[in-house]
VODOKE-675357 format. One line per field, with one value per atom (N, C-alpha, C): residue number from 1; x negated, y negated, z. Coordinates in steps of 0.02 Angstrom, whole numbers, plus 50000, padded with zeros to 5 digits. Example, Ala and Ser with C-alpha at 12.3 -4.5 7.8 and 13.67 -1.06 7.14 Angstrom:
BEGIN
num <- 1,1,1,2,2,2
px <- 49340,49385,49340,49358,49316,49355
py <- 50284,50225,50165,50112,50053,49998
pz <- 50390,50390,50390,50354,50357,50394
***
This chain:
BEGIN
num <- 1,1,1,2,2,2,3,3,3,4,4,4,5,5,5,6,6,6,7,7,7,8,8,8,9,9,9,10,10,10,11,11,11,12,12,12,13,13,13,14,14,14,15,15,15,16,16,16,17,17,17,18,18,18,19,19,19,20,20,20,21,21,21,22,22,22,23,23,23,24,24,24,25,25,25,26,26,26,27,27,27,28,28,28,29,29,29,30,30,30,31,31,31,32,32,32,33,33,33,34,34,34,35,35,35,36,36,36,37,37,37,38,38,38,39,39,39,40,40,40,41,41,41,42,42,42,43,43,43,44,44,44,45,45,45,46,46,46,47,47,47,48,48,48,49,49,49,50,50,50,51,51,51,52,52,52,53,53,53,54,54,54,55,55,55,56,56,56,57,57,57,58,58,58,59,59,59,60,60,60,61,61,61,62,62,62,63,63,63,64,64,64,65,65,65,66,66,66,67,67,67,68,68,68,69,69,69,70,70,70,71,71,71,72,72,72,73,73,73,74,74,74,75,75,75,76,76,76,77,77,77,78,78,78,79,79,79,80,80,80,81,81,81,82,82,82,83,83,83,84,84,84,85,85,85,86,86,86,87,87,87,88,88,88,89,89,89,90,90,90,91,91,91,92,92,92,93,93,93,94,94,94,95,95,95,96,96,96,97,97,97,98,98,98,99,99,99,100,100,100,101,101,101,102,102,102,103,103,103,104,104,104,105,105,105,106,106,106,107,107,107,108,108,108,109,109,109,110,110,110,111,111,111,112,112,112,113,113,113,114,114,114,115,115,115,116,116,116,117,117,117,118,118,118,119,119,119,120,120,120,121,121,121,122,122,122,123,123,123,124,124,124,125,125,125,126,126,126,127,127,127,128,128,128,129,129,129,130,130,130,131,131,131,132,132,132,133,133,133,134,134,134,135,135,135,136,136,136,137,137,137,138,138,138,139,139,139,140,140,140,141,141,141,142,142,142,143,143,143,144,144,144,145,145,145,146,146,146,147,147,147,148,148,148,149,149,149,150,150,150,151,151,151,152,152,152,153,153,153,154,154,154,155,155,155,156,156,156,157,157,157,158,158,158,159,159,159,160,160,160,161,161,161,162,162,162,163,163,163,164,164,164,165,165,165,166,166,166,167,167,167,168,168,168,169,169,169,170,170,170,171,171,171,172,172,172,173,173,173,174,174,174,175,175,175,176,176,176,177,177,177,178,178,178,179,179,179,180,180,180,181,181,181,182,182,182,183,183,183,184,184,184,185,185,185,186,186,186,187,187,187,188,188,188,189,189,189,190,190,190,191,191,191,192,192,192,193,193,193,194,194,194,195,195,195,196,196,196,197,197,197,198,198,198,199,199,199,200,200,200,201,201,201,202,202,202,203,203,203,204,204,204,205,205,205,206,206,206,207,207,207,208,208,208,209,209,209,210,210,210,211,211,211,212,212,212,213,213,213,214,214,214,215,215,215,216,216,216,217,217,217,218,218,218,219,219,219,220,220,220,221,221,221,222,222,222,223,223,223,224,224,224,225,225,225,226,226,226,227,227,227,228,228,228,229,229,229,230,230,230,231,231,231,232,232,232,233,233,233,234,234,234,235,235,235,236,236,236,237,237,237,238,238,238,239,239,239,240,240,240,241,241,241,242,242,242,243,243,243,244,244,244,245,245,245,246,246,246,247,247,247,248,248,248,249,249,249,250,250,250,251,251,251,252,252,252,253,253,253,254,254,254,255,255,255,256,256,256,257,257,257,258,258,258,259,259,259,260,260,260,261,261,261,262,262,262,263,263,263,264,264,264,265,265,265,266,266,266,267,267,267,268,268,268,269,269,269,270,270,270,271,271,271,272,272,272
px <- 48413,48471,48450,48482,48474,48464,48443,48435,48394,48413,48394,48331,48348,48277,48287,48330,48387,48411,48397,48413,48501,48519,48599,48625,48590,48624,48628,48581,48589,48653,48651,48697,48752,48789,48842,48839,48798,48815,48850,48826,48834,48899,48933,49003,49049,49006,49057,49081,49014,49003,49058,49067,49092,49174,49207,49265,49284,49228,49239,49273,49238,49230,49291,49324,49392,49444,49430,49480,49471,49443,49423,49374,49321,49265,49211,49191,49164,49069,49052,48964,48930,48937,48891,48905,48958,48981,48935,48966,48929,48839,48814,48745,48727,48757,48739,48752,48807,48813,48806,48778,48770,48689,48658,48598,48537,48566,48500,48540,48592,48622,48596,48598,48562,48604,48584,48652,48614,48688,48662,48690,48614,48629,48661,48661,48717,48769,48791,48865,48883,48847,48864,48875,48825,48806,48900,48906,48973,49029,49016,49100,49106,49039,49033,49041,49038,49033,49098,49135,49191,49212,49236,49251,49335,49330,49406,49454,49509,49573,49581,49556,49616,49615,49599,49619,49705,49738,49783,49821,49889,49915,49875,49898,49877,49820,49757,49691,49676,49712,49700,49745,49801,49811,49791,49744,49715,49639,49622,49560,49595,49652,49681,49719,49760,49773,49742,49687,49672,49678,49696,49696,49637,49597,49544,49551,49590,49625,49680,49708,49793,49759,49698,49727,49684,49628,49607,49641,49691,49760,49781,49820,49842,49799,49771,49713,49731,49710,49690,49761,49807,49868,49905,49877,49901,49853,49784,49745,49783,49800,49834,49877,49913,49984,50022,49990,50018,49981,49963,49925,49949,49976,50005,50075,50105,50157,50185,50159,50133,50179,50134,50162,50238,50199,50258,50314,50350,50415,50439,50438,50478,50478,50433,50438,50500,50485,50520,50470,50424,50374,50333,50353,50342,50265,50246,50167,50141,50165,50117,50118,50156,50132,50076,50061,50007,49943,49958,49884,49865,49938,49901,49871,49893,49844,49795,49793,49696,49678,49695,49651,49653,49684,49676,49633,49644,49596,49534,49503,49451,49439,49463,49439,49457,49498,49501,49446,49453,49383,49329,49303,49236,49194,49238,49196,49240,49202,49222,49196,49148,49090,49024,48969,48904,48882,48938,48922,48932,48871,48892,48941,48986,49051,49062,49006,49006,48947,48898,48845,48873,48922,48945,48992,49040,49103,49053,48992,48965,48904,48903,48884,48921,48993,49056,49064,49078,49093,49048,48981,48941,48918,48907,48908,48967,49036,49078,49123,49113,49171,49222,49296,49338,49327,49322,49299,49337,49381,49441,49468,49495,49504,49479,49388,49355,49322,49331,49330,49371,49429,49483,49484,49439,49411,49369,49319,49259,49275,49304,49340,49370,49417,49455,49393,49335,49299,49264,49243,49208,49253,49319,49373,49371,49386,49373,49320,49269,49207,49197,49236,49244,49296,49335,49389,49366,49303,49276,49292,49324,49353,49316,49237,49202,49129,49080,49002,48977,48946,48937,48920,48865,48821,48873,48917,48954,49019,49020,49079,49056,49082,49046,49126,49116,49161,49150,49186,49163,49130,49103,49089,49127,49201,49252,49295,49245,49256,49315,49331,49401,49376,49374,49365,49402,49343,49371,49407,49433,49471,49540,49576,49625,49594,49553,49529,49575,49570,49617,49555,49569,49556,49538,49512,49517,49558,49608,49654,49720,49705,49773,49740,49677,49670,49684,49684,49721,49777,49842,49879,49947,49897,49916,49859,49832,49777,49796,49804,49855,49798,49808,49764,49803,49811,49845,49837,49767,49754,49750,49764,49752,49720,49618,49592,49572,49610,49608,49582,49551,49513,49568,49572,49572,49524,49481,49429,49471,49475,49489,49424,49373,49306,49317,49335,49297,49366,49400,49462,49518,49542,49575,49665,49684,49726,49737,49687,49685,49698,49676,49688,49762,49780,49856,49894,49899,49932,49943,49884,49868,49933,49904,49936,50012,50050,50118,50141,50115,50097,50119,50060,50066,50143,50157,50208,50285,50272,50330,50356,50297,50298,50318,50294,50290,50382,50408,50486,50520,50472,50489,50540,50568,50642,50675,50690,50672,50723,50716,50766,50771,50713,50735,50663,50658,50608,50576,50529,50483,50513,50556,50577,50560,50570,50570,50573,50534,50521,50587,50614,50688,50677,50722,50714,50793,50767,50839,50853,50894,50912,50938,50890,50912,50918,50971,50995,50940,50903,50897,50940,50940,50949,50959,51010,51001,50923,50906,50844,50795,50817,50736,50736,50699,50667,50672,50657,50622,50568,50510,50458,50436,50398,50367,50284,50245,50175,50137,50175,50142,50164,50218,50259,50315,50352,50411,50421,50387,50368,50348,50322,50282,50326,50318,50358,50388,50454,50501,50494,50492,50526,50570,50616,50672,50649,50630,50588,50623,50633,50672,50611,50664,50649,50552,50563,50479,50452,50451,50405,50372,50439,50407,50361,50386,50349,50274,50263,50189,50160,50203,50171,50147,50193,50141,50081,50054,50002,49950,49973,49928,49980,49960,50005,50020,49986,49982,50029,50070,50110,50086,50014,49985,49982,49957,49931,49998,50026,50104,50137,50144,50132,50122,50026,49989,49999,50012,50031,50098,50147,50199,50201,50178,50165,50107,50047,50011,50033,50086,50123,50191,50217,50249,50212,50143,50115,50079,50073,50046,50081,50153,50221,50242,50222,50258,50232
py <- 49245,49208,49137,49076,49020,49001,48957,48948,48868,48837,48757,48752,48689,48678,48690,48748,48756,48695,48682,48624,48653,48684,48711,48714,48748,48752,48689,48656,48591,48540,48547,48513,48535,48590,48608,48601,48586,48567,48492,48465,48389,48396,48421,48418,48457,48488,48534,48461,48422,48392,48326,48314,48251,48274,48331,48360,48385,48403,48409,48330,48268,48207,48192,48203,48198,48219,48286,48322,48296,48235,48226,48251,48275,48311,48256,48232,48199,48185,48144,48144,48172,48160,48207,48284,48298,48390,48418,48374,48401,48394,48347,48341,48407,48413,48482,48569,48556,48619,48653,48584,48602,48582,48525,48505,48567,48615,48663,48738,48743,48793,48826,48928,48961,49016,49060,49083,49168,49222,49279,49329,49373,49395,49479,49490,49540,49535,49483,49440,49470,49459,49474,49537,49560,49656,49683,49660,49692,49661,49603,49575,49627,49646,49694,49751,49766,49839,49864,49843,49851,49919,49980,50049,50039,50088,50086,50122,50081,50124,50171,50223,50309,50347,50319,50353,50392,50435,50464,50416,50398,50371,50406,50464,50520,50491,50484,50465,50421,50375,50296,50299,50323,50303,50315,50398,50434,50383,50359,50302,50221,50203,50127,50122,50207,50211,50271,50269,50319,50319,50371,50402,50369,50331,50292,50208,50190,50116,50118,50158,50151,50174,50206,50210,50127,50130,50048,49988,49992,49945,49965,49996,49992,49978,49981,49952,49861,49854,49772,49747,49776,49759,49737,49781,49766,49715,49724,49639,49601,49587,49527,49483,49551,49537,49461,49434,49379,49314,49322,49283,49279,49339,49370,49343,49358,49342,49227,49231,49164,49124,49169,49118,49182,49230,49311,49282,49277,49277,49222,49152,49126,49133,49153,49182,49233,49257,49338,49398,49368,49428,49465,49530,49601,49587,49585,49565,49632,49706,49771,49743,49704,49689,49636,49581,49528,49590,49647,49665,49708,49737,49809,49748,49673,49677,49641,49618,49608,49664,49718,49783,49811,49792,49834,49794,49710,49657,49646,49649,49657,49707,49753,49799,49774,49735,49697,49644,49627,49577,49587,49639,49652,49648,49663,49650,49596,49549,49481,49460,49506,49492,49463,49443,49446,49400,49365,49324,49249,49227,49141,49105,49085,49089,49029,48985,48949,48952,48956,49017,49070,49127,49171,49154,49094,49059,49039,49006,48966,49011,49060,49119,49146,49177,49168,49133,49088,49023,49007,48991,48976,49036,49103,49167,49180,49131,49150,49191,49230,49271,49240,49272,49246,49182,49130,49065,49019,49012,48963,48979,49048,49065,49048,49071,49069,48972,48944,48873,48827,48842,48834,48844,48920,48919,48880,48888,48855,48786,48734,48649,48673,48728,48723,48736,48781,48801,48731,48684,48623,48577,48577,48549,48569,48641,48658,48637,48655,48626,48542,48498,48430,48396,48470,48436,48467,48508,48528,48575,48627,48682,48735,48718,48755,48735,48757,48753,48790,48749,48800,48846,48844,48924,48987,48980,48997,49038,48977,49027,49071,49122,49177,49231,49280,49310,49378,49385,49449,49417,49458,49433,49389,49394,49340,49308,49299,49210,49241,49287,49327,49298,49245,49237,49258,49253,49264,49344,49332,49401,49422,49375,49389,49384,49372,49380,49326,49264,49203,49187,49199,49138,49087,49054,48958,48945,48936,48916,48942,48989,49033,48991,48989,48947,48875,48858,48762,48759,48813,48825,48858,48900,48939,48956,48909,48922,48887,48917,48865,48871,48805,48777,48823,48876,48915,48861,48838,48820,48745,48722,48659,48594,48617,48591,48566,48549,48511,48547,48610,48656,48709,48733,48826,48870,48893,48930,49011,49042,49120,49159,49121,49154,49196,49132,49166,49147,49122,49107,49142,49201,49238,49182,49140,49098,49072,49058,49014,49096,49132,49193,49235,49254,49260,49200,49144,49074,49081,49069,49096,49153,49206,49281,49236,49227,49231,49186,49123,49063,49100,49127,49149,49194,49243,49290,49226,49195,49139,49094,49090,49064,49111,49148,49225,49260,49224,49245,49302,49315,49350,49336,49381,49378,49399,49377,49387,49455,49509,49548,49606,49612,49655,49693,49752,49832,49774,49818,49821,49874,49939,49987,50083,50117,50175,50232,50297,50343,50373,50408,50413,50491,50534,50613,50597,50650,50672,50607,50596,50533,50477,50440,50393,50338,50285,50226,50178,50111,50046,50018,49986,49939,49862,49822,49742,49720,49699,49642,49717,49759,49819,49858,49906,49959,50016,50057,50144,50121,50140,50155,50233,50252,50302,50331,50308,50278,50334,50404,50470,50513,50469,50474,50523,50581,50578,50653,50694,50734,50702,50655,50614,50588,50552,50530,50477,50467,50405,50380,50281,50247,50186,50181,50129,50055,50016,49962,49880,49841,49786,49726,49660,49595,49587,49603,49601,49632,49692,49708,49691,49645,49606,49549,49533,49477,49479,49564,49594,49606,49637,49596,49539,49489,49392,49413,49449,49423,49483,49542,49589,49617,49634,49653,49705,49749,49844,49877,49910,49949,49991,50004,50055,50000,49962,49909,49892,49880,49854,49916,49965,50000,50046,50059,50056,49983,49926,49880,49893,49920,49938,49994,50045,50112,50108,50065,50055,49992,49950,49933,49960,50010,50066,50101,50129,50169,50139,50067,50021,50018,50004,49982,50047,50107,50160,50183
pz <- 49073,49099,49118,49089,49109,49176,49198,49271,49289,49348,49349,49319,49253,49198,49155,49130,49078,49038,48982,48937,48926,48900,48904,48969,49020,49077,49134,49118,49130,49112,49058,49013,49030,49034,49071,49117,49171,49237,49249,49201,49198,49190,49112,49095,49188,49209,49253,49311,49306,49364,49365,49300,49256,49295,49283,49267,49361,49380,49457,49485,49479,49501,49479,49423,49399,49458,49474,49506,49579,49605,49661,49710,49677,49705,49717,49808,49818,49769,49775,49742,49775,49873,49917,49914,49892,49891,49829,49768,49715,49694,49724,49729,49773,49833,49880,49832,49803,49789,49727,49669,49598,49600,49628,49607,49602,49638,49651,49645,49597,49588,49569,49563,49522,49519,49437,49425,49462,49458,49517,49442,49431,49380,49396,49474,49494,49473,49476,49475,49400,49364,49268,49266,49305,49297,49317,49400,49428,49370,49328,49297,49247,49228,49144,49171,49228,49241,49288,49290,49326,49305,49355,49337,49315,49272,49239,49277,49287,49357,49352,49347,49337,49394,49459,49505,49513,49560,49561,49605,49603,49681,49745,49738,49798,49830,49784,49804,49842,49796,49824,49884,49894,49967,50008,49995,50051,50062,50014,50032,50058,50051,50068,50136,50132,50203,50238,50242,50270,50347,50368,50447,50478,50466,50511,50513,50447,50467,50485,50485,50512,50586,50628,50685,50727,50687,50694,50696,50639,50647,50689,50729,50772,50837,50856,50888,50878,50836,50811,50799,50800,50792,50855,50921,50984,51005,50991,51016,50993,50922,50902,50904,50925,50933,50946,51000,50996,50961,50927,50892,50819,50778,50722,50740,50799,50798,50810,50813,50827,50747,50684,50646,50606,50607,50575,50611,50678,50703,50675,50675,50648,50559,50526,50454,50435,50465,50469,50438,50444,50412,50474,50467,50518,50529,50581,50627,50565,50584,50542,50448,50427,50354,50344,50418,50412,50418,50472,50495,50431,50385,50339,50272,50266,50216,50225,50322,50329,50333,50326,50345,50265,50202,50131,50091,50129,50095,50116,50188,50195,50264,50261,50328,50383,50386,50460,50472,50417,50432,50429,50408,50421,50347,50294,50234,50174,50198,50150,50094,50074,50010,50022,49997,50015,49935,49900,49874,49870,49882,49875,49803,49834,49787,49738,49742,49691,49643,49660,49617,49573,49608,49584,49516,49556,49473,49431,49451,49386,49354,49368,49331,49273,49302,49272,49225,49239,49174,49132,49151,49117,49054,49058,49018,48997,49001,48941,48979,49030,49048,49086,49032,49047,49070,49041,49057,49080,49064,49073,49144,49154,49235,49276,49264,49316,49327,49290,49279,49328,49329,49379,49431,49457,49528,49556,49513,49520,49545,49514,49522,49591,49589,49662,49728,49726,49768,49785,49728,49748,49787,49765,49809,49886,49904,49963,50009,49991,49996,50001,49966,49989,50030,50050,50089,50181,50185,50230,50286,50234,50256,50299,50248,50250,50223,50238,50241,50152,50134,50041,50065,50106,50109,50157,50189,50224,50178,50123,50082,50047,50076,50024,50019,49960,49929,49884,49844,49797,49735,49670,49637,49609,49620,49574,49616,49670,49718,49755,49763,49817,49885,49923,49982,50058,50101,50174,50173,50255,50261,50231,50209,50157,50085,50067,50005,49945,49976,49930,49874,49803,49743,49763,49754,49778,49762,49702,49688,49730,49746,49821,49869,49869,49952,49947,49895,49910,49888,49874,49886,49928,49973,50046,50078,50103,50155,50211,50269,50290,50367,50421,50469,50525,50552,50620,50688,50688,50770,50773,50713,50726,50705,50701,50716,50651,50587,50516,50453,50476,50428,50443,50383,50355,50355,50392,50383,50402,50309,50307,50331,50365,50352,50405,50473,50540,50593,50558,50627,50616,50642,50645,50640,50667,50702,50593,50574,50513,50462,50464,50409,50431,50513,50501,50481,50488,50467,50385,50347,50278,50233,50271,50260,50250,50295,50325,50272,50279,50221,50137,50120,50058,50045,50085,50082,50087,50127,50121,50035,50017,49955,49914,49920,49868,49866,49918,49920,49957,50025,50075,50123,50123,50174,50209,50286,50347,50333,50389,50383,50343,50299,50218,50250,50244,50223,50157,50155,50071,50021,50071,50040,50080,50054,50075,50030,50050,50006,49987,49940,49919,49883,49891,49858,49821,49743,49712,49664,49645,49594,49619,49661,49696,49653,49685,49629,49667,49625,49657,49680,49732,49782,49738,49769,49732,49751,49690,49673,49694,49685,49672,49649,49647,49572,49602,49576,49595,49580,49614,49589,49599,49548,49546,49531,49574,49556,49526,49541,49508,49461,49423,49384,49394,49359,49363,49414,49430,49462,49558,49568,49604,49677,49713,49763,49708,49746,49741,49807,49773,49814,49805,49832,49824,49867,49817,49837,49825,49873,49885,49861,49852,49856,49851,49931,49996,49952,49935,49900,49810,49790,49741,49755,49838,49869,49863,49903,49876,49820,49758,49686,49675,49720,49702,49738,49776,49802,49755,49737,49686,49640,49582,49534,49527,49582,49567,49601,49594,49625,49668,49643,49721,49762,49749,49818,49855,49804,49841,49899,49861,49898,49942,49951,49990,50055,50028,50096,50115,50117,50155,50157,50158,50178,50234,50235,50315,50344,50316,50389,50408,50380,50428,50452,50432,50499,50547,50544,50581,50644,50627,50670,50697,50663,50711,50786
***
C-alpha cells in the first residue's frame, strides 16, 4: 500500500491539494493535515469487507432497541431534558426522537469511531473505492478542519468519515451542523448543546413537522394515511405500520426502513 514517498501517492496528494485550495481550504490546514498523511490499511480491509444485510427486522430491533438503551435513554433523556429541549420545542421535533437517534447513532455518545477521518477518506479515494463520493467528503472534512470546528487529530469517525455523536458525513456536517451554545464552532465531538442543535437542524431540513407521529403499528388491512405508506419490514405475515410525512423525514437522514423505524419505535419507548 502506497504511503508518504509514494511517487503516485504523492502525486495525488498534490492534485487533492490543488482542488482542496479551490474549494477554499486554507495552506496552513492543508500543510497540517496532508503533508504527513498516511493511508490506514484497516480502513480498505472494513470498506471490502462490509457484512451483507440479512438480518430479520425482529433481530435488529431486539439489538437497536434493546431493553438496555431504551432504559439508559431514559435516564439521559431526563438529564437532558432541558438542553434537548432548548432547540426540539421551538422545531417541533419530540426531545425522545433527538435522544433515540443519539442513542442508534452512537450509543449516546459513547462510540464515535476510532478513525482519523481524513487519513481514513484518503485511503478511500486514493484505492479507487467508490471514489468520487468519498472525494467530496474528504474536500468537505479539510473544509471543516479550516473553518476550526475542530482539531485534525480530534476528528475522528468510522471507517467512512461518519463523524461525532450523530454520525454526520462532512458533507451533512457543513450542511446541518449547527453551533447550540454559541461559541462559533460545531463540535458533534464533545458538546452535547452543538450535537442536539445539529440533530434538530438536520430533521428541520429533512421536512419534519411540528405536530405529526412518525406513525404507528396498525393490525388487519389498514389504509395509509396522507403523505405515508404501510410499511411492512417483515413482509406480509410481519407487523404493520402506518407511517407519516416524519417518518420520511427519517429516511433523509438513513435510507432503511428498519432504521427509520427502529428510531421511532425507541423514541416512543423513550417518551413513555
Amino acid at each position: 500500500m502506497a504511503q508518504p514517498g509514494d511517487a503516485k501517492f504523492t502525486a495525488w496528494l498534490a492534485g487533492l491539494r490543488a482542488e482542496a485550495r479551490r474549494a477554499g481550504v486554507d495552506d496552513g490546514t492543508l500543510d497540517a493535515a496532508l503533508s504527513s498523511v498516511q493511508q490506514i490499511p484497516l480502513v480498505l480491509e472494513q470498506a471490502r469487507n462490509q457484512p451483507e444485510f440479512k438480518m430479520t427486522f425482529e433481530r435488529y430491533l431486539e439489538l437497536v432497541v434493546s431493553d438496555e438503551r431504551v432504559k439508559r435513554g431514559r435516564v439521559l433523556l431526563a438529564e437532558n431534558r432541558a438542553l434537548i429541549d432548548r432547540f426540539a420545542v421551538p422545531s417541533g421535533v419530540p426531545a425522545s426522537t433527538v435522544a433515540a437517534l443519539w442513542g442508534i447513532e452512537s450509543n449516546y455518545g459513547t462510540r464515535l469511531g476510532d478513525f482519523e477521518v481524513v487519513p481514513a477518506l484518503a485511503t478511500l479515494v486514493f484505492n479507487g473505492f467508490r471514489a468520487q463520493f468519498f472525494r467530496g467528503q474528504l474536500i468537505a472534512a479539510l473544509k471543516i478542519l479550516s473553518q476550526g470546528h475542530i482539531g485534525l487529530h480530534a476528528m475522528k469517525g468510522s471507517w467512512a468519515g461518519a463523524m461525532g455523536q450523530c454520525q454526520f458525513i462532512p458533507t451533512s456536517f457543513i450542511a446541518y451542523a449547527a453551533d447550540g451554545d454559541g461559541d462559533g464552532r460545531a463540535d458533534i465531538w464533545t458538546n452535547k448543546a452543538d450535537v442536539f442543535a445539529s440533530v434538530v437542524n438536520y430533521l428541520q431540513h429533512a421536512g419534519w413537522r411540528a405536530g405529526v407521529g412518525w406513525g404507528e403499528e396498525v393490525t388487519g388491512k389498514a389504509a395509509a394515511g396522507q403523505g405515508g405508506r404501510i410499511v411492512r419490514p417483515a413482509g406480509a405475515t410481519g407487523p404493520a405500520y402506518r407511517t407519516t410525512e416524519n417518518f420520511r423525514a427519517i429516511l433523509r437522514w438513513n435510507q432503511s426502513d428498519f432504521f427509520a423505524l427502529a428510531v421511532g419505535i425507541l423514541s416512543d419507548r423513550l417518551a413513555a
